[in-house]
DOROTI-760419 format. One line per field, with one value per residue: x, y, z of N, C-alpha, C, O in turn; residue in three letters. Coordinates in steps of 0.02 Angstrom, whole numbers, plus 50000, padded with zeros to 5 digits. Example, Ala and Ser with C-alpha at 12.3 -4.5 7.8 and 13.67 -1.06 7.14 Angstrom:
<rs>
nc1 = 50660:50642
nc2 = 49716:49888
nc3 = 50390:50354
cac1 = 50615:50684
cac2 = 49775:49947
cac3 = 50390:50357
cc1 = 50660:50645
cc2 = 49835:50002
cc3 = 50390:50394
oc1 = 50712:50670
oc2 = 49834:50057
oc3 = 50423:50402
code = Ala:Ser
</rs>
This chain:
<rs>
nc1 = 50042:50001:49977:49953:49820:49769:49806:49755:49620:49638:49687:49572:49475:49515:49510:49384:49321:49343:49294:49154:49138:49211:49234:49279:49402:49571:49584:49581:49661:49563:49460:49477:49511:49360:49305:49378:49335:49182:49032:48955:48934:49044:49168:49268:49213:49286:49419:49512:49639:49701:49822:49864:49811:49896:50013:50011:49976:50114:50174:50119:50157:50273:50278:50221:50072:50023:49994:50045:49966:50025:49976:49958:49946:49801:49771:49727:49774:49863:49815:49763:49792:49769:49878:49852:49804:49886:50010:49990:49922:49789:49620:49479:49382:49408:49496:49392:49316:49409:49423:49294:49297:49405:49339:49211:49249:49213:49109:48979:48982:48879:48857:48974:48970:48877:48901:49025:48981:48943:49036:49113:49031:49005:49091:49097:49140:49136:49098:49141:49243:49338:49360:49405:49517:49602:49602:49713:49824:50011:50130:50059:49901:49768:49627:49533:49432:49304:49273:49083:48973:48887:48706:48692:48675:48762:48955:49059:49180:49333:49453:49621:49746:49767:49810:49710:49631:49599:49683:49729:49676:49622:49459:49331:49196:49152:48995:48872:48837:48880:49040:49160:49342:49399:49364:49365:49402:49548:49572:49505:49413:49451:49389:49375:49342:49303:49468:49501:49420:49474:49610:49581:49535:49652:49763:49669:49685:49824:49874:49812:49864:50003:49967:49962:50077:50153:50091:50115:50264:50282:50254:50334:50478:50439:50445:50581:50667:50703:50740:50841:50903:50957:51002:50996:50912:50922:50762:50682:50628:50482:50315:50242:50344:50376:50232:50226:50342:50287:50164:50228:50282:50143:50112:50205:50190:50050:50089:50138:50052:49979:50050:50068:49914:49892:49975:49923:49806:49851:49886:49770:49704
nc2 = 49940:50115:50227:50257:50212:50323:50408:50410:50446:50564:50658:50614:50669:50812:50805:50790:50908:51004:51015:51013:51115:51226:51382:51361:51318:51309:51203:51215:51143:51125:51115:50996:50897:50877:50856:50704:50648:50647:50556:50549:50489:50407:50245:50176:50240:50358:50421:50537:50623:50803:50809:50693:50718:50815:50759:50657:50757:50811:50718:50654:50771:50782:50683:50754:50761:50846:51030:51154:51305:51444:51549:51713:51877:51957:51825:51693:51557:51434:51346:51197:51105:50974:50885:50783:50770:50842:50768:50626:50647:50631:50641:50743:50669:50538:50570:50612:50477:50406:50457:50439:50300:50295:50359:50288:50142:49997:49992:49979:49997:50098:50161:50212:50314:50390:50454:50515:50603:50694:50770:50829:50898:50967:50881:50765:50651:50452:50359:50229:50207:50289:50228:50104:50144:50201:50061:50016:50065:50089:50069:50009:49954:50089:50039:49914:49794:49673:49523:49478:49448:49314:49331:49465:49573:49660:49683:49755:49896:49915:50030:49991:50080:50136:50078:49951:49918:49782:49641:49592:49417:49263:49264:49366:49502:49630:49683:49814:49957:50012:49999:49946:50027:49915:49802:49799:49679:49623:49542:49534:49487:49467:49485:49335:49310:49427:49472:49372:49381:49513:49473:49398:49487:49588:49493:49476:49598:49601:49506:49564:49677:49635:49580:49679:49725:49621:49668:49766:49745:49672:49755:49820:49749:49716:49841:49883:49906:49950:49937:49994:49984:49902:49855:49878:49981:50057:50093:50255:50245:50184:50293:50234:50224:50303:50279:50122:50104:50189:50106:49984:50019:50032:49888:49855:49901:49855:49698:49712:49755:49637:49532:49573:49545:49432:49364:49379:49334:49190:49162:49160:49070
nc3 = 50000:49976:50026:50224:50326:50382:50307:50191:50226:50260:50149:50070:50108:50107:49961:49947:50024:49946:49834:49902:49952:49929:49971:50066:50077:50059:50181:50365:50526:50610:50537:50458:50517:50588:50471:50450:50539:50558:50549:50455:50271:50290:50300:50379:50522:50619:50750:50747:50825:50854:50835:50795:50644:50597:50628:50516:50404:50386:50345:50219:50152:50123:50041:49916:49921:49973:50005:50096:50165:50220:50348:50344:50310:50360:50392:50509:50539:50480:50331:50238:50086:49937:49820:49727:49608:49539:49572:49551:49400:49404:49330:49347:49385:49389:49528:49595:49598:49657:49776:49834:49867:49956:50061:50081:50076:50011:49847:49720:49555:49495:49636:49640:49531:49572:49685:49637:49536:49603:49666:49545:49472:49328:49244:49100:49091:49095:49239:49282:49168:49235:49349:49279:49241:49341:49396:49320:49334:49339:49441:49541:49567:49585:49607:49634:49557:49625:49702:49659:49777:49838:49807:49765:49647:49583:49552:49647:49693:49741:49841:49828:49871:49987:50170:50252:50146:49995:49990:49844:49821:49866:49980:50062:50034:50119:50193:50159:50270:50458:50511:50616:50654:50688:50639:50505:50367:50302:50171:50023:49875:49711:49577:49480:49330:49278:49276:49188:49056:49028:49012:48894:48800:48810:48737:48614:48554:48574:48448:48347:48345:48318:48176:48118:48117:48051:47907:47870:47879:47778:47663:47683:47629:47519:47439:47453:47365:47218:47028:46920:46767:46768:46883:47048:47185:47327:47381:47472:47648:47672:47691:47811:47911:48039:48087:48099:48203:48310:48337:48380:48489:48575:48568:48646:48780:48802:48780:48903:49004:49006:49011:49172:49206:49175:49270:49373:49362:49369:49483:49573:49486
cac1 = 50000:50059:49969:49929:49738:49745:49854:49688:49560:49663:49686:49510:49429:49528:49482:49302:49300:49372:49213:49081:49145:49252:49216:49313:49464:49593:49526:49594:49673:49507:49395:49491:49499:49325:49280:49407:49289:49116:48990:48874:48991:49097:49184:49238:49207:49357:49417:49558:49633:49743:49914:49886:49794:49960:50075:49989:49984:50162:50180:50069:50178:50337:50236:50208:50014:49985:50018:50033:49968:50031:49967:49983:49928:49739:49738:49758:49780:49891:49774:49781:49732:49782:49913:49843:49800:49964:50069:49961:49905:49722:49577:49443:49326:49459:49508:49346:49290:49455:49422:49233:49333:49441:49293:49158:49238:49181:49042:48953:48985:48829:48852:49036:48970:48836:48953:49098:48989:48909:49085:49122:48950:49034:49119:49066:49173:49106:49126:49162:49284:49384:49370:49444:49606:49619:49628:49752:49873:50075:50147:50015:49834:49740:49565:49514:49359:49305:49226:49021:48940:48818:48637:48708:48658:48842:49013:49097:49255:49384:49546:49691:49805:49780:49794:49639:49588:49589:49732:49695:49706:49544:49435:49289:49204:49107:48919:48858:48816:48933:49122:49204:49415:49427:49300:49398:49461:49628:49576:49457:49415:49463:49349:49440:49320:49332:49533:49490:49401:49529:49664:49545:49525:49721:49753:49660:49716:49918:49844:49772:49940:50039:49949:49967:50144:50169:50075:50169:50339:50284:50231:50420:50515:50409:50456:50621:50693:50706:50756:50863:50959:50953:51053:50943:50954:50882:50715:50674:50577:50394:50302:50245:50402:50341:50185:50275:50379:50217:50121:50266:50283:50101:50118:50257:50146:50007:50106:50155:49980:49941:50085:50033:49857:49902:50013:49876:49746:49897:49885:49706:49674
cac2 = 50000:50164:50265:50224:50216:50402:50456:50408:50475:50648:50633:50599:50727:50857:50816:50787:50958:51053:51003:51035:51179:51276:51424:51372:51257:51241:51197:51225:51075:51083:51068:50947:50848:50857:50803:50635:50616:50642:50514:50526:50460:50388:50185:50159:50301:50375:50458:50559:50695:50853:50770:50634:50724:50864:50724:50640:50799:50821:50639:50663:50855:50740:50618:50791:50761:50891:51092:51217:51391:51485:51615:51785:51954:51930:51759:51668:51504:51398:51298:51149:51070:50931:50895:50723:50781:50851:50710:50584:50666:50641:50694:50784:50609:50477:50596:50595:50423:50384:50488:50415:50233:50296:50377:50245:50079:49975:50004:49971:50059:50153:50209:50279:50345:50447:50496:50535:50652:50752:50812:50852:50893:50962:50828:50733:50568:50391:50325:50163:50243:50314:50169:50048:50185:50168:49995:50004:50096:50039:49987:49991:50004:50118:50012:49835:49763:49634:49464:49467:49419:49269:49364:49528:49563:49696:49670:49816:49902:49943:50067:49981:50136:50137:50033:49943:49901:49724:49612:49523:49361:49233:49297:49389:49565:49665:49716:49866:49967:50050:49949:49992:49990:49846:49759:49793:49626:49656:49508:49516:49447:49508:49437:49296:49311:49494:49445:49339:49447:49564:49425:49388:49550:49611:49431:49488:49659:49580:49467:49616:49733:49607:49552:49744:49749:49586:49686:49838:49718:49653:49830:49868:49720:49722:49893:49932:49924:49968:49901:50033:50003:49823:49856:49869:50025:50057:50148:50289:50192:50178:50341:50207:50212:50339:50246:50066:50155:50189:50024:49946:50057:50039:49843:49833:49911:49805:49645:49708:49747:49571:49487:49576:49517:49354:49345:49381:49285:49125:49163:49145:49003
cac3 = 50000:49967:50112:50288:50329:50410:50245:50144:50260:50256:50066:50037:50146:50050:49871:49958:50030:49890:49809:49907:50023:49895:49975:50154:50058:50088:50250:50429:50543:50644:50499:50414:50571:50570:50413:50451:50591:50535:50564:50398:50206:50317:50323:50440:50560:50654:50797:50747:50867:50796:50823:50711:50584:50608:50582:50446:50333:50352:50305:50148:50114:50110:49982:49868:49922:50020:50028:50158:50157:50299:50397:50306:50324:50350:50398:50582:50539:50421:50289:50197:50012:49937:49765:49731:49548:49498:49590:49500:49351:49391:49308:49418:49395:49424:49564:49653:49610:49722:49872:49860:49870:50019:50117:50108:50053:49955:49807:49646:49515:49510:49685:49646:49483:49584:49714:49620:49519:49645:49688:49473:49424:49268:49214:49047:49084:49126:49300:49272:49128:49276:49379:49239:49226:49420:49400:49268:49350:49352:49457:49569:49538:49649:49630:49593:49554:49686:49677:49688:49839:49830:49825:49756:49586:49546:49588:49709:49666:49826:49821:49842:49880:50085:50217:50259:50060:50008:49944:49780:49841:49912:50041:50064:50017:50177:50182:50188:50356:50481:50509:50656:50614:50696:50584:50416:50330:50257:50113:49987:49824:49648:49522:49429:49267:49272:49238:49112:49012:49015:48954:48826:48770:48782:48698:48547:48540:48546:48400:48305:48307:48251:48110:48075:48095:47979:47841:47848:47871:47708:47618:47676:47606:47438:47405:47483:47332:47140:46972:46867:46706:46751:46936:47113:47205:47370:47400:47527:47705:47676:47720:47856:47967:48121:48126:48124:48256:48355:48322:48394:48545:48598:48558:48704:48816:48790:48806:48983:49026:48973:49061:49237:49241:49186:49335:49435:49367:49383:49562:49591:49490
cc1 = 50044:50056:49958:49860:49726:49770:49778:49679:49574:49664:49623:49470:49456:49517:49402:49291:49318:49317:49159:49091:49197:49260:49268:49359:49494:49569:49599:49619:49609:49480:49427:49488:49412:49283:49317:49344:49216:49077:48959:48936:49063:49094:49235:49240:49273:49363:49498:49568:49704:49799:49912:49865:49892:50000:50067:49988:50067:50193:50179:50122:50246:50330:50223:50155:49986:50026:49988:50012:49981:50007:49981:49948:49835:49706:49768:49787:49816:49830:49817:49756:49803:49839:49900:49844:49875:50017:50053:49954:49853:49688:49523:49376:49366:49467:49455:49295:49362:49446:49363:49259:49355:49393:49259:49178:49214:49128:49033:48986:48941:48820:48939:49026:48923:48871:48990:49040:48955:48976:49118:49064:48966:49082:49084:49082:49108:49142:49156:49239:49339:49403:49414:49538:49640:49656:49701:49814:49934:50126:50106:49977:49805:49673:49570:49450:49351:49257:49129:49000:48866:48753:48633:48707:48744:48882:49030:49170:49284:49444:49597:49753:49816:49770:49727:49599:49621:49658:49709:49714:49629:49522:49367:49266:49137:49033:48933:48858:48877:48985:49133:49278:49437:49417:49327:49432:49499:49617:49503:49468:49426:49421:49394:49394:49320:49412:49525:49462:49453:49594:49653:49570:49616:49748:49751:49679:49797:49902:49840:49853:49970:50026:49950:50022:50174:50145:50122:50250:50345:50279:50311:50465:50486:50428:50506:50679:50685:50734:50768:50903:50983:51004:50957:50982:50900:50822:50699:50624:50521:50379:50285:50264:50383:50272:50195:50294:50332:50217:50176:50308:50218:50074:50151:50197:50079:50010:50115:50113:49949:49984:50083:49952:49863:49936:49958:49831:49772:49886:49809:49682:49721
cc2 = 50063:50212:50225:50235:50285:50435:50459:50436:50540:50671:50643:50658:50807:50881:50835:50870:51013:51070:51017:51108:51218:51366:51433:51317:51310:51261:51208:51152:51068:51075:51022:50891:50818:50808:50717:50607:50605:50580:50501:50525:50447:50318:50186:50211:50294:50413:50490:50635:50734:50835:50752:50651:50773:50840:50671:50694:50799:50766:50646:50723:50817:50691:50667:50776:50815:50962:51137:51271:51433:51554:51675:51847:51943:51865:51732:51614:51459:51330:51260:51139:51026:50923:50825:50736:50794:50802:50653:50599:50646:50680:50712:50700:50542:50518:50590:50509:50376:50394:50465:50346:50240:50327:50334:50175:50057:49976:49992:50020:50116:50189:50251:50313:50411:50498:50542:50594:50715:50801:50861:50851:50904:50920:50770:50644:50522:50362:50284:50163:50243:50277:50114:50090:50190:50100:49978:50028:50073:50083:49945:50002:50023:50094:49952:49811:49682:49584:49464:49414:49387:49330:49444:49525:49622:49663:49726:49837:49933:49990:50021:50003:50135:50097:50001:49934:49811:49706:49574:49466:49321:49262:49337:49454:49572:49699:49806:49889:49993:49989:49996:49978:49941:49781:49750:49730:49671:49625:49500:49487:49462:49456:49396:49300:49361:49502:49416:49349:49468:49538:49404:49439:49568:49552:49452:49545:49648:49554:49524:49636:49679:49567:49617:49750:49701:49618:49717:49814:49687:49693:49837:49831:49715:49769:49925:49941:49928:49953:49970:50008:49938:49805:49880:49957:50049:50124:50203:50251:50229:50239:50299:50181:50240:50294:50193:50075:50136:50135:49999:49963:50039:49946:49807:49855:49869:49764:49646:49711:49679:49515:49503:49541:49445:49314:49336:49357:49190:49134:49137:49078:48927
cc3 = 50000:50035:50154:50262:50333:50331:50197:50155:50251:50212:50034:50053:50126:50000:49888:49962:49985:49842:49838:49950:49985:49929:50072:50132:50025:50177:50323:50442:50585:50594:50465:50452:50596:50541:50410:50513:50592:50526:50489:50329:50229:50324:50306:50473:50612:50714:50805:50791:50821:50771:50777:50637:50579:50556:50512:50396:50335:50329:50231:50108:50079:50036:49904:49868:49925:50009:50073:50151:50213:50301:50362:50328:50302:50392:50462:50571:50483:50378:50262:50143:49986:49833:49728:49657:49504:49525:49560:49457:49335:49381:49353:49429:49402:49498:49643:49649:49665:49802:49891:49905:49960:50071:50145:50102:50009:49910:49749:49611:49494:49557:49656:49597:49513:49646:49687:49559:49533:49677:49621:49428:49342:49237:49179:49057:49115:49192:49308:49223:49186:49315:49351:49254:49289:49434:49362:49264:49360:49376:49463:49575:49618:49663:49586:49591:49598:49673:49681:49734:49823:49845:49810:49692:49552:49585:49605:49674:49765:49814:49874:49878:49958:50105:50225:50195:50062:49962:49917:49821:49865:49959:50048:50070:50095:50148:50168:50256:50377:50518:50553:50631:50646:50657:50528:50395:50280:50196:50078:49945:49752:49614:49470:49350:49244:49239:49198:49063:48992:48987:48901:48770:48759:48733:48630:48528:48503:48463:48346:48295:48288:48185:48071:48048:48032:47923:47826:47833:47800:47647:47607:47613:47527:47402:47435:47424:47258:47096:46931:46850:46737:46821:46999:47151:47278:47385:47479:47565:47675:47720:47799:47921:48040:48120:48142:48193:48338:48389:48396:48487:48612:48610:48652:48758:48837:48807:48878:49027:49043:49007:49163:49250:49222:49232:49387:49419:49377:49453:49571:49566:49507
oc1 = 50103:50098:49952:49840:49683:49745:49756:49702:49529:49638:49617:49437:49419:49511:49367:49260:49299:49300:49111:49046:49232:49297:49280:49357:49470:49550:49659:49612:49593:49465:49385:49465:49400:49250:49291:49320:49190:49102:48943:48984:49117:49040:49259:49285:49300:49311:49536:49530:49741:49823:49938:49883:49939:50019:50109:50000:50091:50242:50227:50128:50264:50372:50216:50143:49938:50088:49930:50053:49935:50018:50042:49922:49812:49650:49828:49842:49781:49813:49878:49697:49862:49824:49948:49894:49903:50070:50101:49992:49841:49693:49531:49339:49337:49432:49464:49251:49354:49454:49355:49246:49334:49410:49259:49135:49190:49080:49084:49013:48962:48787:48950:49066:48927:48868:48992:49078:48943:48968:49144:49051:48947:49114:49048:49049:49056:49201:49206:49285:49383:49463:49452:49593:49701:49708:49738:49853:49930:50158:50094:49970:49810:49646:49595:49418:49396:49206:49117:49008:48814:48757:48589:48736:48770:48868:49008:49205:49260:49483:49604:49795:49872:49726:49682:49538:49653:49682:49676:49767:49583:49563:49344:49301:49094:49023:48983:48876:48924:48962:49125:49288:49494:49449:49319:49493:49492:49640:49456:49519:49368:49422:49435:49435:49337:49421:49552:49485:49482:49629:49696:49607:49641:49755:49798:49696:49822:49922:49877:49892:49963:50065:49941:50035:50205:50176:50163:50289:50398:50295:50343:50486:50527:50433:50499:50728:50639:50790:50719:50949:51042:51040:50897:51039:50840:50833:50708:50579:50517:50410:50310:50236:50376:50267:50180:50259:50336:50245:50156:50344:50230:50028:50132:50159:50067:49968:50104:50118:49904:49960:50093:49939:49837:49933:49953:49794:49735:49874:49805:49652:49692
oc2 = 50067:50229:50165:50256:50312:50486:50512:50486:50578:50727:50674:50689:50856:50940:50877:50899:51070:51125:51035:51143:51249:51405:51478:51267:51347:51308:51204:51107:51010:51015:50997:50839:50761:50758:50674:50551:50559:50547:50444:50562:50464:50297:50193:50245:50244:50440:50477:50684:50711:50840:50770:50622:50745:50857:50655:50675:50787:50772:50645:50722:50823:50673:50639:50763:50835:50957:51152:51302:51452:51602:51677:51843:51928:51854:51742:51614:51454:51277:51267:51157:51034:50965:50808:50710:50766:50798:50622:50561:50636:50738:50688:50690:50494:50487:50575:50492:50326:50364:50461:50339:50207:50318:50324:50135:50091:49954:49994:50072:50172:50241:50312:50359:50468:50560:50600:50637:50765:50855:50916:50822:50864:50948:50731:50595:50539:50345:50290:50124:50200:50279:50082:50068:50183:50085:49931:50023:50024:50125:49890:50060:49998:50113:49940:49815:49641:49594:49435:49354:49413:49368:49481:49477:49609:49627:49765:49801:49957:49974:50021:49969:50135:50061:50034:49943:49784:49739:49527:49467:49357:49294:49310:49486:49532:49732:49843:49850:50002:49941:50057:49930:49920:49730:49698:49727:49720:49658:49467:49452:49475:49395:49419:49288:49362:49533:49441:49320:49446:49570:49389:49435:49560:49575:49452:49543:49666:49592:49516:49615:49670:49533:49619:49768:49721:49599:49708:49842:49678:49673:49850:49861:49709:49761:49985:49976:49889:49948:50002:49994:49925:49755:49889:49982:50056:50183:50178:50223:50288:50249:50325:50146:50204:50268:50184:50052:50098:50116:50000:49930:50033:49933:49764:49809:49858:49746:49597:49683:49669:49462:49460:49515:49401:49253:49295:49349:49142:49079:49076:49037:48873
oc3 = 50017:50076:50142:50207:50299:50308:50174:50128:50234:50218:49981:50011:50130:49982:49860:49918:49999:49819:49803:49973:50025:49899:50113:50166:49983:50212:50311:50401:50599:50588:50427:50429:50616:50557:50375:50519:50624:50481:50471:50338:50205:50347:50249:50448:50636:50734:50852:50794:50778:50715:50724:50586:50551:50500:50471:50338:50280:50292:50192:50046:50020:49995:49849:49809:49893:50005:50086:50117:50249:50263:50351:50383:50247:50415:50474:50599:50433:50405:50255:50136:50002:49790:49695:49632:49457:49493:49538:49427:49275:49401:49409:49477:49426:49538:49702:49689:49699:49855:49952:49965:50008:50129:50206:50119:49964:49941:49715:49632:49478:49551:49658:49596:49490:49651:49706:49537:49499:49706:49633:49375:49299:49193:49210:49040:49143:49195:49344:49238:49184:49328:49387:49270:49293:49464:49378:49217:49397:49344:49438:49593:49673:49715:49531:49643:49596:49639:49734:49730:49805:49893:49831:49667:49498:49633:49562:49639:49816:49768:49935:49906:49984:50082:50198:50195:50106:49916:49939:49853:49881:49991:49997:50108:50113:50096:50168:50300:50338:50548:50549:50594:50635:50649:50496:50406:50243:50149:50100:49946:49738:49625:49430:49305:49185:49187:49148:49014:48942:48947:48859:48720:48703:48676:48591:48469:48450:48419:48297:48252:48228:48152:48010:47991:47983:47874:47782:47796:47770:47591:47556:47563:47482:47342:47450:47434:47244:47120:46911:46889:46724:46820:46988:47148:47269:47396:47535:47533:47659:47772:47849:47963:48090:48176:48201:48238:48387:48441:48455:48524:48672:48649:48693:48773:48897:48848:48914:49082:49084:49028:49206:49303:49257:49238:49432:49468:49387:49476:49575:49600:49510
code = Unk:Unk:Unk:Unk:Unk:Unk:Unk:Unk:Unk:Unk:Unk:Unk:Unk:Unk:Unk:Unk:Unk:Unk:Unk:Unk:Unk:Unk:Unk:Unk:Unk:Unk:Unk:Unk:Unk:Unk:Unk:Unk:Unk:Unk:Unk:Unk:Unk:Unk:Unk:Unk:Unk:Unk:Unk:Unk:Unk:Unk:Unk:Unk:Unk:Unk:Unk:Unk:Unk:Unk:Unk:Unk:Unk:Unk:Unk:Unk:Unk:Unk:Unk:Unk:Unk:Unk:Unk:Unk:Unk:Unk:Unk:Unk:Unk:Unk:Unk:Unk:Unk:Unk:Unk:Unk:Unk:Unk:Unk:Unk:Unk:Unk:Unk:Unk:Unk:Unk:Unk:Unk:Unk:Unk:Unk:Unk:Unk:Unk:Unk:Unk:Unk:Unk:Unk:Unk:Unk:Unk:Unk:Unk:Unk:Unk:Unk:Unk:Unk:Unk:Unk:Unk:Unk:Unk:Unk:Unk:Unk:Unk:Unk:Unk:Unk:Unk:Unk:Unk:Unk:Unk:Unk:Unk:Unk:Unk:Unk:Unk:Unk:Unk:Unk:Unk:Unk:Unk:Unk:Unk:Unk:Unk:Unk:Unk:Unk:Unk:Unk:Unk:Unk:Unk:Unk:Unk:Unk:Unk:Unk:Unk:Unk:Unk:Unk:Unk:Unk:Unk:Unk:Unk:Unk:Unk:Unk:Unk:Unk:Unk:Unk:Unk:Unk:Unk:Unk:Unk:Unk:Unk:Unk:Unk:Unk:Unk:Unk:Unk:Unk:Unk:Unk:Unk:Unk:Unk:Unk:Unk:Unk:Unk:Unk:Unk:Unk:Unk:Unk:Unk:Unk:Unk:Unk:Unk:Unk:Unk:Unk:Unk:Unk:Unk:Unk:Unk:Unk:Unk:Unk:Unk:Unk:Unk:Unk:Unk:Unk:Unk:Unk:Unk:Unk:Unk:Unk:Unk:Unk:Unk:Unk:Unk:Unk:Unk:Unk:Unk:Unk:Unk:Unk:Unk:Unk:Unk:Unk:Unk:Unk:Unk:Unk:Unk:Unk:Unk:Unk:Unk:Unk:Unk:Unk:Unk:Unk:Unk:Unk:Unk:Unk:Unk:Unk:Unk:Unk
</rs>
């Protein structure tokens, strides 16, 4: 994991309030302490006192999460807000379908899609969209999609990124309702057909480019060269070369995509 549990909660309640309270962000260490503590879009509910939120932001500042605003002419109190976007290079709906993740736990995709866009009302993207690019993240993805629970008609997605999220591996996904932090299993379930899909799918994709690149390797060698005055003389590369180039760029990528989840779907089964 990359954060602690508190590194989330501090993290999350940042992006959260940036969004709905624009108007008092970056926020104070009591209201931010607060909002880690707040009873109602909260799992699991907390009981953080100033210290630890204190020493958790300068944790997070060290991490390039977090910035300071100090105290200035006007102002009593040093504020906080959060750098999660520019240290990641998230977009404002990956961004808050994360901090939904790290607030409440685990959820459908229809609940993080309605969450996550009550914090980016203007935002055109697809939830699930943002969720997949979460997942897809390398090294290490910041959400995974989680096995369905007998009698549950979706499967749940979880963030990964903090303490207290689930390790791919066997095990079981949590109800709904209020979790105290003692309550949190550390192991859930990653959907193994969900992976297999997705090996399918990259599978045929690998399949696809290189039946591209054999054409074009054959366009090349057909025409790399010329017949003058009864002697051979070599032709200029195929306007084709930067996109070859490409192809062959976006190919590698692909395969590595395709050799991580097949690692991890070798584990499971």
């Amino acid at each position: 994991m990359e954060l602690t549990a508190i590194e989330g909660r501090v993290l999350a309640c940042l992006i959260e309030k940036e969004a709905t309270v624009p108007d008092s962000y970056p926020l104070t260490l009591n209201s931010l302490r607060l909002a880690c503590n707040q009873t109602s879009n909260r799992n699991p509910i907390v009981a953080y006192d100033d210290r630890a939120v204190e020493d958790t932001l300068l944790a997070l500042k060290s991490k390039g999460l977090v910035r300071f605003v100090h105290a200035g002419a006007g102002a009593r109190t040093t504020r906080y807000g959060h750098k999660a976007d520019e240290r990641w290079r998230l977009d404002p709906l990956e961004q808050a379908a994360l901090a939904v993740l790290l607030l409440r736990g685990p959820q459908t995709t229809a609940e993080v899609r309605t969450r996550a866009e009550r914090l980016c009302p203007n935002e055109t993207g697809d939830a699930e969209a943002a969720l997949d690019t979460l997942a897809a993240r390398t090294p290490n993805p910041f959400a995974v999609r989680l096995a369905r629970v007998p009698g549950e008609r979706e499967t749940r997605w979880a963030q990964v990124l903090a303490e207290g999220g689930p390790v791919v591996e066997g095990g079981t996904v949590p109800t709904d309702g209020p979790v105290e932090p003692g309550d949190v299993p550390t192991t859930w379930a990653l959907d193994p057909e969900a992976a297999s899909s997705d090996v399918d799918g990259l599978a045929t994709r690998v399949a696809a480019v290189e039946d591209r690149l054999d054409a074009l390797d054959g366009d090349t060698a057909a025409t790399s060269v010329d017949v003058v005055d009864g002697g051979e003389r070599d032709r200029p590369p195929p306007a084709d070369a930067a996109g070859l180039a490409a192809i062959e760029g976006r190919l590698a990528a692909i395969e590595a995509q395709l050799a991580r989840i097949e690692s991890v779907l070798g584990d499971l089964l």
